[in-house]
C-alpha positions as CSV (number, residue, x, y, z in Angstrom):
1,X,75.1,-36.0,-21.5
2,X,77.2,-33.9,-24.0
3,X,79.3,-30.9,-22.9
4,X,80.6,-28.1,-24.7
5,X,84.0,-27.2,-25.1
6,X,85.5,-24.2,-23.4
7,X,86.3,-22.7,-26.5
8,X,82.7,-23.1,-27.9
9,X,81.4,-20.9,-24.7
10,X,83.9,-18.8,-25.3
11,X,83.0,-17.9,-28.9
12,X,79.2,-18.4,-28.4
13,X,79.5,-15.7,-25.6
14,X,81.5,-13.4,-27.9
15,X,79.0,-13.8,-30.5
16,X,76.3,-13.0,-27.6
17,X,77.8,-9.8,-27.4
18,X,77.9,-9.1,-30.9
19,X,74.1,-9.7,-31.0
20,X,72.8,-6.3,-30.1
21,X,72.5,-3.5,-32.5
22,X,74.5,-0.9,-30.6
23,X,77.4,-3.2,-29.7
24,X,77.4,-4.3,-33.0
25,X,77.8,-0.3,-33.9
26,X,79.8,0.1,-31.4
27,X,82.4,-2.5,-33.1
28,X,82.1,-1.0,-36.3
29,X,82.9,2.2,-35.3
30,X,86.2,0.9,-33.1
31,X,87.4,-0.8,-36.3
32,X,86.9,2.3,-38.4
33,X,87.9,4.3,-35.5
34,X,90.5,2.7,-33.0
35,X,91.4,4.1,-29.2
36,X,87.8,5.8,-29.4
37,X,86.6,7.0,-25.6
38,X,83.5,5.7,-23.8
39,X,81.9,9.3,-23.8
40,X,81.7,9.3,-27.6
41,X,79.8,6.8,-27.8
42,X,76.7,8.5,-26.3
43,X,76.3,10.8,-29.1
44,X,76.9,8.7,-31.5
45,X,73.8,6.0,-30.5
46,X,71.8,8.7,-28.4
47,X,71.8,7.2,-25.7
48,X,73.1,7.8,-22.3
49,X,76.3,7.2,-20.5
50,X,75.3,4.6,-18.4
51,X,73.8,2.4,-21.1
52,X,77.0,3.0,-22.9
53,X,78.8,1.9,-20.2
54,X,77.2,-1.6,-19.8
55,X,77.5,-2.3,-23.4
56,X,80.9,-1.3,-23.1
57,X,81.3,-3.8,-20.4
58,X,79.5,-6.7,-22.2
59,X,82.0,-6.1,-25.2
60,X,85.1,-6.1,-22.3
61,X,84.3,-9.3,-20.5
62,X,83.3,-11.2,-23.7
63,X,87.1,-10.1,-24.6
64,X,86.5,-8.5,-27.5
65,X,87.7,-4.9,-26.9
66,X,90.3,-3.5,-25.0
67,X,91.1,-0.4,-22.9
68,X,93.7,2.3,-22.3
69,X,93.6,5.0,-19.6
70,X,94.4,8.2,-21.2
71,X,94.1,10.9,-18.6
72,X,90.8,10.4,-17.0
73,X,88.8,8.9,-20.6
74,X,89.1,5.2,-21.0
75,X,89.7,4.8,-25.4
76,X,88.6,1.2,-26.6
77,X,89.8,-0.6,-29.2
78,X,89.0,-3.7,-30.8
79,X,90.5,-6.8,-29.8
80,X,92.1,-8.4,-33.1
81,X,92.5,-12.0,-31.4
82,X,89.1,-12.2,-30.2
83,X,88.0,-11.3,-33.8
84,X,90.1,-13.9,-35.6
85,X,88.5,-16.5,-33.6
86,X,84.7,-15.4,-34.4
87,X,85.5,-15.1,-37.8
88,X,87.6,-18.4,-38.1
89,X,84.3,-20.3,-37.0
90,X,82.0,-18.2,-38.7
91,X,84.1,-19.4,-42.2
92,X,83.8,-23.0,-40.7
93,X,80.0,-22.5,-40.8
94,X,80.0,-21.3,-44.1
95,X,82.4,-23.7,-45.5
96,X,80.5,-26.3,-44.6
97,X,76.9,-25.1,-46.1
98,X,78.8,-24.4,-49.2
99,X,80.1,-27.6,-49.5
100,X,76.7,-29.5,-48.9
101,X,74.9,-30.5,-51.9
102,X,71.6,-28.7,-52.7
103,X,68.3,-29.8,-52.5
């Protein structure tokens, strides 16, 4: 039986939460647009707070955004250390297919 390292769940959940279109969006648009509130988002995606809310949350507990109270709006930014790793092992998997002969 083979288990898989903490770190491997860690980044496998992170890339989970990546995996929807609207979190995905929702990414992009906190690395174009840093300390962005929640309530923006609904316009942006059309759709409503609540579902906003629990992407939000998937993003937060996978560790890659963070919050900041700001009166009574929570702004969200993108965590830069959660980042590094995805895209650290996301070069590992390419560095190895571009290495590997063809054919």
């Amino acid at each position: 039986m083979s288990t898989v390292p903490n770190e491997d769940a860690e980044l496998a959940g992170r890339l989970r939460a990546l995996g929807h279109p609207v979190r995905l969006g929702i990414m992009r648009r906190l690395a174009a647009e840093p300390e962005t509130c929640a309530c923006d988002f609904a316009d942006v995606f059309g759709i409503r707070q609540p579902t906003v809310s629990g992407h939000l949350k998937v993003l937060r507990e996978a560790g890659l955004v963070t919050t900041r109270r700001r009166g009574t709006q929570i702004c969200y930014s993108v965590a830069p250390d959660a980042l590094v790793a995805v895209t650290a092992v996301i070069g590992e998997l390419r560095d190895g297919v571009a290495i590997r002969p063809a054919g």
